[in-house]
VEXVEX-203497 format. One record per residue: residue in one letter; chain; residue number from 1; z, x, y of N, C-alpha, C in turn. Coordinates in pm, whole numbers. Layout:
A A NUM Z X Y Z X Y Z X Y .
...
END
This chain:
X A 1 2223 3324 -371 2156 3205 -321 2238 3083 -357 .
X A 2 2230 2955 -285 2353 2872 -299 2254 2747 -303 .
X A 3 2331 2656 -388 2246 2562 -416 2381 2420 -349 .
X A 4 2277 2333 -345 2373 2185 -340 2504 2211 -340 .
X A 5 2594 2185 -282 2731 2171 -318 2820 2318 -310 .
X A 6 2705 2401 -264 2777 2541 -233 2765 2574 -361 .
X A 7 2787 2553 -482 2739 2620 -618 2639 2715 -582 .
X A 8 2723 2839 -637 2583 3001 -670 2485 2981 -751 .
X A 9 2366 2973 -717 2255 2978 -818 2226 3124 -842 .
X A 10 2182 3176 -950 2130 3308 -955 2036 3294 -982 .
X A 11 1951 3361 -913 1787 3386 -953 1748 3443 -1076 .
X A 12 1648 3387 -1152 1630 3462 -1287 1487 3501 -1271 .
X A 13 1481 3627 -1209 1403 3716 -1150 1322 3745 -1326 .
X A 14 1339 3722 -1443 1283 3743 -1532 1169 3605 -1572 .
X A 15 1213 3500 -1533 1110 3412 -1517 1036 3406 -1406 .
X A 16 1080 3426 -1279 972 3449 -1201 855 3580 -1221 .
X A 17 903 3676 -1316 821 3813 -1297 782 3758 -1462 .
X A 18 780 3665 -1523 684 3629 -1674 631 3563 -1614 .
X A 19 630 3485 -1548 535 3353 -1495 427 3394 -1408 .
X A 20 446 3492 -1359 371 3603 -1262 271 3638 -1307 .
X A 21 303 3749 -1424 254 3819 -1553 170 3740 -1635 .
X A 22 223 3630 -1634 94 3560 -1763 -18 3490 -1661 .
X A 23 18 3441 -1538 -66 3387 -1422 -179 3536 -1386 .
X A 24 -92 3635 -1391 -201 3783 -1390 -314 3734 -1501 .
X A 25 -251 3779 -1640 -345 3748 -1750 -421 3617 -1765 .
X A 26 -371 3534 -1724 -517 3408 -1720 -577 3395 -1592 .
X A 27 -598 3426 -1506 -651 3407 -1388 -764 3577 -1448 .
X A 28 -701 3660 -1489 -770 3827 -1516 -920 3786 -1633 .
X A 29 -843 3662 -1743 -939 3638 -1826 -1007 3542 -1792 .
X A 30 -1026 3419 -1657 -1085 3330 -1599 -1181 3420 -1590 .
X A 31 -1124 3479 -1475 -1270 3587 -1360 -1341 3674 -1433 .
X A 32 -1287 3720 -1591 -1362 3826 -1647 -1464 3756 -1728 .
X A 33 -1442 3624 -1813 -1528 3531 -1899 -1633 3482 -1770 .
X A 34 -1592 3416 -1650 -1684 3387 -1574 -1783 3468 -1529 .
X A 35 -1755 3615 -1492 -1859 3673 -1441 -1910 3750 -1537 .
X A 36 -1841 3728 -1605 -1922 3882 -1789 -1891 4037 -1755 .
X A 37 -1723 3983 -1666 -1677 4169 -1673 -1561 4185 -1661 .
X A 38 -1474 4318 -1708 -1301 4313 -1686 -1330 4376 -1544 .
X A 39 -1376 4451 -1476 -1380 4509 -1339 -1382 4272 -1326 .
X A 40 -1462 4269 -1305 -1465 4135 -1204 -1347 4050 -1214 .
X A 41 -1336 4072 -1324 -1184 3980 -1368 -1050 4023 -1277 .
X A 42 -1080 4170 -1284 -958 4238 -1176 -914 4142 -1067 .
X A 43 -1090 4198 -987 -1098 4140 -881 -1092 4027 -825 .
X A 44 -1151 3910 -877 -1075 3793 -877 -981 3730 -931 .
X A 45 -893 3772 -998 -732 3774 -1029 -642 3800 -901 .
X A 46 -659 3917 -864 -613 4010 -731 -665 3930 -627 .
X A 47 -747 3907 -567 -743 3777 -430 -718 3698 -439 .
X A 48 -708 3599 -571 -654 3442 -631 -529 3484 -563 .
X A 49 -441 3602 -649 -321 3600 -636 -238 3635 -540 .
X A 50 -308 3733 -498 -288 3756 -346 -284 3651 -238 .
X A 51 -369 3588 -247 -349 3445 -147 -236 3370 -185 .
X A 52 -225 3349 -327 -144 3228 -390 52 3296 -340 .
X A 53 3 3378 -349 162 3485 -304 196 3462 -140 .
X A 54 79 3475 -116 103 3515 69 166 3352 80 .
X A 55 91 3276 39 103 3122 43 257 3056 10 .
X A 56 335 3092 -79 420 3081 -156 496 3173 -48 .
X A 57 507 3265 -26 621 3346 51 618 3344 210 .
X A 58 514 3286 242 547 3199 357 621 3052 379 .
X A 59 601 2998 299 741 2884 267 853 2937 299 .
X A 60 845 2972 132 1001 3104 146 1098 3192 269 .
X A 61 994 3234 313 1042 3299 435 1068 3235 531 .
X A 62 997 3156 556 1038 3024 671 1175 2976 616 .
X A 63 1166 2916 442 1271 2841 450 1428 2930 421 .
X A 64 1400 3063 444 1522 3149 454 1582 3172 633 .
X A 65 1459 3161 690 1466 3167 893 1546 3024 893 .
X A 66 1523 2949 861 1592 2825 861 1783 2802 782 .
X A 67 1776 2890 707 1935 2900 642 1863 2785 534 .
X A 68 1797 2753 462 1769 2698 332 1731 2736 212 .
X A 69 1852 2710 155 1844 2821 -6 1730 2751 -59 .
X A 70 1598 2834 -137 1475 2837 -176 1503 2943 -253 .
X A 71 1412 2932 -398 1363 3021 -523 1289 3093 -462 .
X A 72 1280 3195 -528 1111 3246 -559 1035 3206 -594 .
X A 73 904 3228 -568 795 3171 -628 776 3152 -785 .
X A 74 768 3022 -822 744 3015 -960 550 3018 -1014 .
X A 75 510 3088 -1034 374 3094 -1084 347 2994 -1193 .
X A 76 247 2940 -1235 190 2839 -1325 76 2866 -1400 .
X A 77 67 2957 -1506 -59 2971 -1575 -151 2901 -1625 .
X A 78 -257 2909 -1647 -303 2798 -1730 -451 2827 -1733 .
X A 79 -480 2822 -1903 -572 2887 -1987 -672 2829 -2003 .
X A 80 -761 2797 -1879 -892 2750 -1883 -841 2744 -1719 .
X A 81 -1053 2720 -1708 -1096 2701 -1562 -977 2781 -1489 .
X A 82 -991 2846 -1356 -940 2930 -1301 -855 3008 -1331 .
X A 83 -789 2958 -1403 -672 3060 -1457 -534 3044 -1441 .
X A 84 -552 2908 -1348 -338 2880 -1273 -383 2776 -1167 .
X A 85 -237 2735 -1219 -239 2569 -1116 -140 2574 -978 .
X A 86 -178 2715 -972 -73 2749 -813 15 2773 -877 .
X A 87 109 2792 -778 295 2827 -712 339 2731 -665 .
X A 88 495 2757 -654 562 2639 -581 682 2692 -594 .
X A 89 785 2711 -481 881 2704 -475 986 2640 -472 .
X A 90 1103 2610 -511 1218 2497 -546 1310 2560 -426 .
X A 91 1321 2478 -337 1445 2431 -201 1552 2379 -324 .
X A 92 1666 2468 -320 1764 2415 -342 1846 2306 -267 .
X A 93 1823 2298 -144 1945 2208 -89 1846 2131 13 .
X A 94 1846 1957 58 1758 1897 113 1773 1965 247 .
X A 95 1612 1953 352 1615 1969 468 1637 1871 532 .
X A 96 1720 1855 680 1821 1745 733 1744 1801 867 .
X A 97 1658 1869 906 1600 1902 1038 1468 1893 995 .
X A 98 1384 1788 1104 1212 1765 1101 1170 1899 1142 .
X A 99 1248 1955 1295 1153 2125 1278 1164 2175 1207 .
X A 100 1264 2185 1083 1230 2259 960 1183 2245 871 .
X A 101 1156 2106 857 1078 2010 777 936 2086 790 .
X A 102 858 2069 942 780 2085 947 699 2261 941 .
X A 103 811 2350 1011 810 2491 992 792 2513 832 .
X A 104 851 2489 738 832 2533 620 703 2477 546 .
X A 105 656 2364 576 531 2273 532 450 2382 573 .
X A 106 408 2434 691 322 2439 771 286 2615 754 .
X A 107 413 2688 731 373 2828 685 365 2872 547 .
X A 108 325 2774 507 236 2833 353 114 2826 342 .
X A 109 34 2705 426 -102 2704 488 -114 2838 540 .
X A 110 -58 2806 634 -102 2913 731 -150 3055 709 .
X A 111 -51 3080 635 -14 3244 541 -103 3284 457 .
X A 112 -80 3167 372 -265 3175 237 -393 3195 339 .
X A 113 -392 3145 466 -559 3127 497 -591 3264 608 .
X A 114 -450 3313 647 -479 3461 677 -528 3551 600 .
X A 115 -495 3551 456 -536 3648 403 -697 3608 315 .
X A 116 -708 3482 285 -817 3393 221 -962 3423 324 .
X A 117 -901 3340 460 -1086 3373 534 -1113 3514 498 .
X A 118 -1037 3594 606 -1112 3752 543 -1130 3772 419 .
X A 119 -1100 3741 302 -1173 3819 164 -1242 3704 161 .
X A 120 -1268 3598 216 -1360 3469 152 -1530 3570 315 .
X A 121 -1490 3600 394 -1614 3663 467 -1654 3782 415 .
X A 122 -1545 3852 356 -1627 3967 316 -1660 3969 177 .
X A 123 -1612 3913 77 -1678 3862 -33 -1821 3774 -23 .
X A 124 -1835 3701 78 -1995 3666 83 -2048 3729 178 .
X A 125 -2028 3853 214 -2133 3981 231 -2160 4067 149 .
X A 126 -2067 4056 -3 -2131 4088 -109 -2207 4007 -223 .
X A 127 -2203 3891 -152 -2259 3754 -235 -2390 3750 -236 .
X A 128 -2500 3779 -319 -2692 3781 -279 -2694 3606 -304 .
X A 129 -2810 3596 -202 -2858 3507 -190 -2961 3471 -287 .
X A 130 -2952 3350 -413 -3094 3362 -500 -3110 3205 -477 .
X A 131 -3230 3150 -572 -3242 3035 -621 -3177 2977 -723 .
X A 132 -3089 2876 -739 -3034 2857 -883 -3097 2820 -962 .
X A 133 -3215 2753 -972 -3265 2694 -1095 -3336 2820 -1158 .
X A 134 -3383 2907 -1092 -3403 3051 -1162 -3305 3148 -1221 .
X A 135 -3191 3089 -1224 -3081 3195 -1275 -3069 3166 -1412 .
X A 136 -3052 3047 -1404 -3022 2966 -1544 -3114 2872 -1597 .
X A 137 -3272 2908 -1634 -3377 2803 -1629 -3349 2718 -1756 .
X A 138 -3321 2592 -1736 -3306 2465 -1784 -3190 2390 -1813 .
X A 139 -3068 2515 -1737 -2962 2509 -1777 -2900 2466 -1636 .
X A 140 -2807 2349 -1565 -2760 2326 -1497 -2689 2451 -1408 .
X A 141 -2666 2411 -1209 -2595 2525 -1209 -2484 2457 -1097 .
X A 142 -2381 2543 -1106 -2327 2435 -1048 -2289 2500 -924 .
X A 143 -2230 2401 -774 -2239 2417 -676 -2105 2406 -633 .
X A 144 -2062 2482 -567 -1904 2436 -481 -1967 2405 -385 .
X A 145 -1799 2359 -289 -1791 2232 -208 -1824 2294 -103 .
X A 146 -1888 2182 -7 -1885 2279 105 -1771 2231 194 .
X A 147 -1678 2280 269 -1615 2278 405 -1670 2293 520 .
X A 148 -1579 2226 632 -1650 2310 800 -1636 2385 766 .
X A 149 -1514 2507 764 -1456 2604 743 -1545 2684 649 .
X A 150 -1603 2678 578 -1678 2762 445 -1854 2730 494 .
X A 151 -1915 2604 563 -2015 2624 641 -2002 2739 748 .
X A 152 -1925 2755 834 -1922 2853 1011 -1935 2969 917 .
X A 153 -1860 2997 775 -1845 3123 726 -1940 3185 671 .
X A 154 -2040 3065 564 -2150 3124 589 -2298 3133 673 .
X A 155 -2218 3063 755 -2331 3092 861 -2330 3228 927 .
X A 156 -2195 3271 935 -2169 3408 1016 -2225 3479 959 .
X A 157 -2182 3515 829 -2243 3627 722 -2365 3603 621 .
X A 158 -2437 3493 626 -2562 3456 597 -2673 3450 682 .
X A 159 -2624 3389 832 -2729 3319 914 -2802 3184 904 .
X A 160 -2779 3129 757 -2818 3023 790 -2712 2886 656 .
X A 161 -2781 2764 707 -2673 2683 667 -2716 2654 493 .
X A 162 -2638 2679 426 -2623 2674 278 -2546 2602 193 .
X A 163 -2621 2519 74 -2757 2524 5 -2848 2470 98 .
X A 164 -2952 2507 118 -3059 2478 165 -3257 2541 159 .
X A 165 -3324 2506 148 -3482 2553 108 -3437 2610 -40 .
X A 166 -3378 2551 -125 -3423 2600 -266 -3326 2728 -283 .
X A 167 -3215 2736 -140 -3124 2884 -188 -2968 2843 -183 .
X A 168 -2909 2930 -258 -2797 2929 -234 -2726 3077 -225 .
X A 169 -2611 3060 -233 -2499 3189 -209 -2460 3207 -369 .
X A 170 -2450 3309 -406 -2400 3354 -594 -2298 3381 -521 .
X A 171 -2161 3337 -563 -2058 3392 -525 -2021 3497 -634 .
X A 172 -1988 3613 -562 -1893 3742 -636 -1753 3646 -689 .
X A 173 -1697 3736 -765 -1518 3752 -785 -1473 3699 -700 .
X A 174 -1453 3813 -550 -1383 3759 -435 -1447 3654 -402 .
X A 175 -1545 3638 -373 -1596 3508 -279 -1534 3416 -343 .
X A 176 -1523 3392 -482 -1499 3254 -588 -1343 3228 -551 .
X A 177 -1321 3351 -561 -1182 3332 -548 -1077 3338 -441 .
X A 178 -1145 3315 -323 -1137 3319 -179 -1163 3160 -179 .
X A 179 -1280 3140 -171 -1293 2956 -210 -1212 2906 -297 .
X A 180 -1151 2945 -390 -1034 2883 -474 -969 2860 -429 .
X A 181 -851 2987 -310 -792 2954 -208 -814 2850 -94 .
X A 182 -876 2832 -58 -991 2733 70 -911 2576 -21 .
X A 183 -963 2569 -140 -956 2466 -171 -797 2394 -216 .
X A 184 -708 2508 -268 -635 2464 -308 -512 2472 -174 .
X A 185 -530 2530 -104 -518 2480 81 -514 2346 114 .
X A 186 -657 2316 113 -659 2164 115 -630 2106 62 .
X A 187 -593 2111 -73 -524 2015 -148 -374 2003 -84 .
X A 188 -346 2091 -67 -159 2089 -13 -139 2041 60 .
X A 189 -239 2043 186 -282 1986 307 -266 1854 304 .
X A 190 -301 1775 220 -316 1652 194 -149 1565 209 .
X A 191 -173 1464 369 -97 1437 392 8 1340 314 .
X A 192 35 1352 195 104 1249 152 184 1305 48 .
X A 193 317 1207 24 421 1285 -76 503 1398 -62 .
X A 194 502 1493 -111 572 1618 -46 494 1729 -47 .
X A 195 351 1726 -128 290 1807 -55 302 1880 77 .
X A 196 223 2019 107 259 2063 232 201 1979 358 .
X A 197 129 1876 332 103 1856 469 167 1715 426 .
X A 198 266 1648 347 292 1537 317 468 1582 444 .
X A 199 488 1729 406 596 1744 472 583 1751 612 .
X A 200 462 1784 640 419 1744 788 432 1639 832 .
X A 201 369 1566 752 311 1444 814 448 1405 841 .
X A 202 562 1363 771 681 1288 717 739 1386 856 .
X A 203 756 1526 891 812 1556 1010 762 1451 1128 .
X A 204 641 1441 1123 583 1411 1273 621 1259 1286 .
X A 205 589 1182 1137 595 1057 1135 754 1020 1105 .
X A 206 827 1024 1067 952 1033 1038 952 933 903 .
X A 207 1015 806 892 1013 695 771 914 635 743 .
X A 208 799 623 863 635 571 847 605 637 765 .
X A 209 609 753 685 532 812 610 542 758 488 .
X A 210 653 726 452 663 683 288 524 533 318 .
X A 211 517 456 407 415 356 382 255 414 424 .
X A 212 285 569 502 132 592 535 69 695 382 .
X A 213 229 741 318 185 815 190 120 687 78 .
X A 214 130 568 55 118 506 -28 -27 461 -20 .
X A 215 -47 449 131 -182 391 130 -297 489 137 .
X A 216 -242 635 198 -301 729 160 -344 753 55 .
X A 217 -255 791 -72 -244 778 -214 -380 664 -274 .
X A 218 -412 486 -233 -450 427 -265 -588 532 -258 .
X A 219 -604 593 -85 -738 626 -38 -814 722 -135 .
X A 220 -724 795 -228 -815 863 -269 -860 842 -384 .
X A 221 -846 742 -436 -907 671 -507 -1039 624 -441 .
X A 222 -1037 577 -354 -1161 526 -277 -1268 626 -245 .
X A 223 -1213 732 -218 -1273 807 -194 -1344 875 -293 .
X A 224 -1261 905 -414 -1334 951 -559 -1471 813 -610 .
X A 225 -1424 716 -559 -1506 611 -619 -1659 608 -506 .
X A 226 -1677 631 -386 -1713 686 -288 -1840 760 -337 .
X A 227 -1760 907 -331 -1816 1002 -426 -1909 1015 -525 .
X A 228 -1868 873 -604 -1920 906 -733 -2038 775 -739 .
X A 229 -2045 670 -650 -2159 614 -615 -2245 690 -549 .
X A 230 -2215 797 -433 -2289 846 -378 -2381 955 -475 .
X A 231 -2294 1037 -555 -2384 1131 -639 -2466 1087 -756 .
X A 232 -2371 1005 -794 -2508 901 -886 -2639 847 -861 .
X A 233 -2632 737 -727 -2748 788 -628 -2857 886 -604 .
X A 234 -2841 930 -580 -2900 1081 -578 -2895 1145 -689 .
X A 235 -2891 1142 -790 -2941 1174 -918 -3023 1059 -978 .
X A 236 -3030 932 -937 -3128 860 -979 -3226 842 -892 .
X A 237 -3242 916 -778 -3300 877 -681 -3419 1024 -659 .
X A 238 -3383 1087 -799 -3495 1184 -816 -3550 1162 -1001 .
X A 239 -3524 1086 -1041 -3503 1018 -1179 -3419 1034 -1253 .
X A 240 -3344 1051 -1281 -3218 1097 -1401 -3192 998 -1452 .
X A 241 -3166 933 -1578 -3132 798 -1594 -3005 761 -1570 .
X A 242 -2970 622 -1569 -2826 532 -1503 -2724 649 -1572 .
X A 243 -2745 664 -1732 -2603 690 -1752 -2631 863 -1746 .
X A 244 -2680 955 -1736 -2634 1068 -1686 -2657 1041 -1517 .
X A 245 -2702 988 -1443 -2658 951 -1335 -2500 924 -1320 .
X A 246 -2475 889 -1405 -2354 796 -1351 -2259 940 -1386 .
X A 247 -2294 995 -1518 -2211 1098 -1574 -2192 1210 -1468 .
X A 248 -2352 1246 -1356 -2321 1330 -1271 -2251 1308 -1161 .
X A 249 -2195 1146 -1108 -2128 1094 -1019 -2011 1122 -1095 .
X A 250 -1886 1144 -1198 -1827 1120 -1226 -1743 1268 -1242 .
X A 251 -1824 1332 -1261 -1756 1497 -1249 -1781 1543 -1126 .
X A 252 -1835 1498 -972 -1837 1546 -893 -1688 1446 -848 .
X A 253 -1639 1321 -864 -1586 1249 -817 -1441 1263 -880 .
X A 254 -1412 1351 -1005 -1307 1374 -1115 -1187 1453 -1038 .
X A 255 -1202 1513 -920 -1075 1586 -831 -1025 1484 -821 .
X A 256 -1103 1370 -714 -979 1271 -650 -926 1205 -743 .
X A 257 -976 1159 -864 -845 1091 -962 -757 1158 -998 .
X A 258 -802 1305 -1023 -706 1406 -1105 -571 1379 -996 .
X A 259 -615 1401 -887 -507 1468 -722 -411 1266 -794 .
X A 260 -521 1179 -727 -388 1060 -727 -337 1072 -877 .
X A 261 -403 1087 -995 -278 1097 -1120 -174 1184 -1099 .
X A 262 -165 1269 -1048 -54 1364 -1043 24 1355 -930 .
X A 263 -43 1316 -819 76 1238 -669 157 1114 -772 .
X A 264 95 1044 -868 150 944 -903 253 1014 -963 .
X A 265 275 1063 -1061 350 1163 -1175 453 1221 -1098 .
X A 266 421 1339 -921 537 1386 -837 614 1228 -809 .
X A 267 567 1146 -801 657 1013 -670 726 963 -823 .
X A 268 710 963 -955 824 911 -1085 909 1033 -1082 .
X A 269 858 1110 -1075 962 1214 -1068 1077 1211 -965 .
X A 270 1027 1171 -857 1104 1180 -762 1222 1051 -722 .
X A 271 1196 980 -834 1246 850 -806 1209 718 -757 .
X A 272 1073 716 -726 928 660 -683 928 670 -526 .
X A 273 968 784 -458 981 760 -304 891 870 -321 .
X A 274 777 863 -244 706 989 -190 778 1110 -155 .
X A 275 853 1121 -49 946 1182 31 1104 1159 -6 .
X A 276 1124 1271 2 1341 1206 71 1337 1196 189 .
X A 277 1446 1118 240 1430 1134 390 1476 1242 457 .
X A 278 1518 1239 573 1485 1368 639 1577 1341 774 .
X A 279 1635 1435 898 1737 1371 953 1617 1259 1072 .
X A 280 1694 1245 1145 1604 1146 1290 1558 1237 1389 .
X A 281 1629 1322 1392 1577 1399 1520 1477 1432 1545 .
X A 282 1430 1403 1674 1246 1422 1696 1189 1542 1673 .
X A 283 1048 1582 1690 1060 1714 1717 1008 1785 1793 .
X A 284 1035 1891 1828 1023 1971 1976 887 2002 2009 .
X A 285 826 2018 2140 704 1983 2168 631 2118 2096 .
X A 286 696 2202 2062 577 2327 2005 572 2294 1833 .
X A 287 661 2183 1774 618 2160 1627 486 2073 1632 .
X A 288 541 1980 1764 409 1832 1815 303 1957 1792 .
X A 289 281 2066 1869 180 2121 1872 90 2136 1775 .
X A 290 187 2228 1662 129 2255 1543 159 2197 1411 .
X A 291 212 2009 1486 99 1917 1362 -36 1919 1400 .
X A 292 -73 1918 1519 -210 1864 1542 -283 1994 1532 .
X A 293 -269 2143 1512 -311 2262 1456 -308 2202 1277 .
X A 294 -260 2172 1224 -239 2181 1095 -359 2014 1098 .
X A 295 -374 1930 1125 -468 1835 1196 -575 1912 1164 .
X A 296 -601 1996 1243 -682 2050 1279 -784 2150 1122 .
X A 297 -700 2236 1091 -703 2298 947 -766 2200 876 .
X A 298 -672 2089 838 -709 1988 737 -831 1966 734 .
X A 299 -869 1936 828 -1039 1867 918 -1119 2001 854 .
X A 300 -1071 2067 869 -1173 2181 891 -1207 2247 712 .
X A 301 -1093 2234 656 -1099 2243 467 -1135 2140 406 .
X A 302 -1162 2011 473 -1216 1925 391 -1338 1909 324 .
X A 303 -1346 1888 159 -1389 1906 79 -1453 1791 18 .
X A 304 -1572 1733 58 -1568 1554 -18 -1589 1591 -159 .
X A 305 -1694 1688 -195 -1763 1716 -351 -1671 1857 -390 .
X A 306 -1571 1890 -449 -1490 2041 -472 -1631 2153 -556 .
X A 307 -1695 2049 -677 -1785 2105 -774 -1877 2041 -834 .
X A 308 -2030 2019 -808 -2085 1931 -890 -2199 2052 -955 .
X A 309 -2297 1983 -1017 -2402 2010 -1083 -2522 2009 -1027 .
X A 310 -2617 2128 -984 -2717 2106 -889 -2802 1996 -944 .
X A 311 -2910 1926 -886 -2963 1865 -905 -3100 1890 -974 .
X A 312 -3188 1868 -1073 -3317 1908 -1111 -3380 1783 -1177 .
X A 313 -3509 1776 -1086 -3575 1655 -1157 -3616 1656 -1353 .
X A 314 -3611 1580 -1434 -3613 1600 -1563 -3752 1620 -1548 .
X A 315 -3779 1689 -1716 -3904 1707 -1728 -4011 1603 -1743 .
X A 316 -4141 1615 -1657 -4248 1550 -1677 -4193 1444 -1527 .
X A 317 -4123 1485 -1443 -4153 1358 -1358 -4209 1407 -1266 .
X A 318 -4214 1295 -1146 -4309 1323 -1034 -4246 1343 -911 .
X A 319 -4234 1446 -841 -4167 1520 -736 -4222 1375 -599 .
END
């Protein structure tokens, strides 16, 4: 594999296969502490990773169809909540073509959500339907996000639209970890920086992007702030007082700061440019196509709340 300047890079196939290995073992001990089993732990380890792979080696493969020296997937462990902060592969040498710009952005989405919907549908046909405040009586429960994409899904394999009349979906292993995928999709998605859909965007848009990434960047701030008036709201608006009100607006609203602290952190890294640039050449009407497919995706994984805390009136009030 050849890096910058024609220099041989050699792959050190021993860090990619430790980084792998320990992403096995914390994602194995996420799913097994969460559901209270090593069978479950398997199982949602194995679809996390399975997606996170398909995801990662669709880059890859694109950016080898293209003649662009690319790593292997580097895995990212990490010992709490899910278990790993994704993959990512390192392009050795810049891309100088927008269709390749955009081909490589665009098939790592793609790839993860082939294999993600199906175990995310058939994992909530093993998902029972209960009440949450009966699972855990007095004890908060908490709710993932909903999507279009994760509404149509369980509508197919439920029949009806969820949470709703006092029910929800218990997600299994897979299901959880099928929605893990869903979500961390959309995050990539997210047009700005070099994210995967930042490399989109920057194909379709060409140098506009570095000023549509910045103000993007501002948005999600707005949007976390958004968020977190809105759920506060509605936790006082069944009584909760101001400040755990405010506390339950603030962990439903805690993605979008997390996402802009760390877009902030990639753009110092990078030299403060969102993007590198990229050559001029336009691009051909079947990439036009599938920005507005990848458009399309985005719309459809969007996530305003990722995880909050169901709601329960405190004790002694009046319904």
């Amino acid at each position: 594999m050849e890096g910058p300047g024609n220099a041989v890079v050699r792959p050190r196939y021993w860090l990619h296969a430790g980084l792998f290995l320990l992403t096995c073992m914390t994602t194995f001990q996420a799913g097994a502490a969460q559901f209270a089993s090593d069978r479950a732990g398997v199982e949602f380890s194995a679809t996390l990773l399975a997606i996170l792979l398909t995801h990662e080696m669709g880059h890859y493969l694109m950016a080898r169809k293209h003649g662009i020296p690319a790593s292997l997937p580097y895995f990212i462990p990490l010992p709490m909540s899910m278990g790993t902060l994704g993959a990512l592969i390192r392009m050795r040498a810049p891309m100088d073509r927008r269709d390749a710009l955009i081909d490589v952005g665009a098939a790592g989405p793609l790839a993860g959500l082939a294999v993600a919907i199906p175990l995310l549908a058939w994992g909530l046909t093993q998902s029972p339907l209960i009440e949450p405040a009966l699972v855990h009586p007095g004890e908060p429960a908490m709710i993932e996000g909903n999507s279009i994409l994760y509404i149509i899904l369980k509508l197919l394999t439920k029949g009806m639209y969820l949470p709703s009349g006092g029910l929800d979906v218990q997600l299994g292993p897979m299901a959880m970890a099928a929605w893990v995928g869903l979500l961390v999709t959309f995050i990539n998605l997210m047009p700005i920086g070099q994210l995967d859909g930042g490399h989109v965007a920057f194909a379709y848009f060409g140098d506009r992007h570095e000023k549509g990434s910045r103000w993007l960047h501002r948005g999600l701030l707005l949007v976390g702030l958004v968020v977190l008036v809105m759920l506060a709201w509605e936790a006082r608006a069944i009584g909760l007082r101001p400040g755990s009100s405010l506390a339950h607006g603030a962990m439903g609203a805690a993605p979008w700061f997390t996402w802009a602290l760390l877009l902030l952190g990639m753009r110092r890294i990078s030299g403060g440019q969102y993007h590198p640039p990229v050559g001029a050449d336009p691009l051909t009407g079947s990439r036009r196509v599938l920005f507005w497919l990848m458009v399309a995706v985005f719309v459809l994984l969007f996530t305003p709340v990722p995880m909050r805390e169901a709601l329960a009136p405190p004790p002694g009030s009046v319904p």
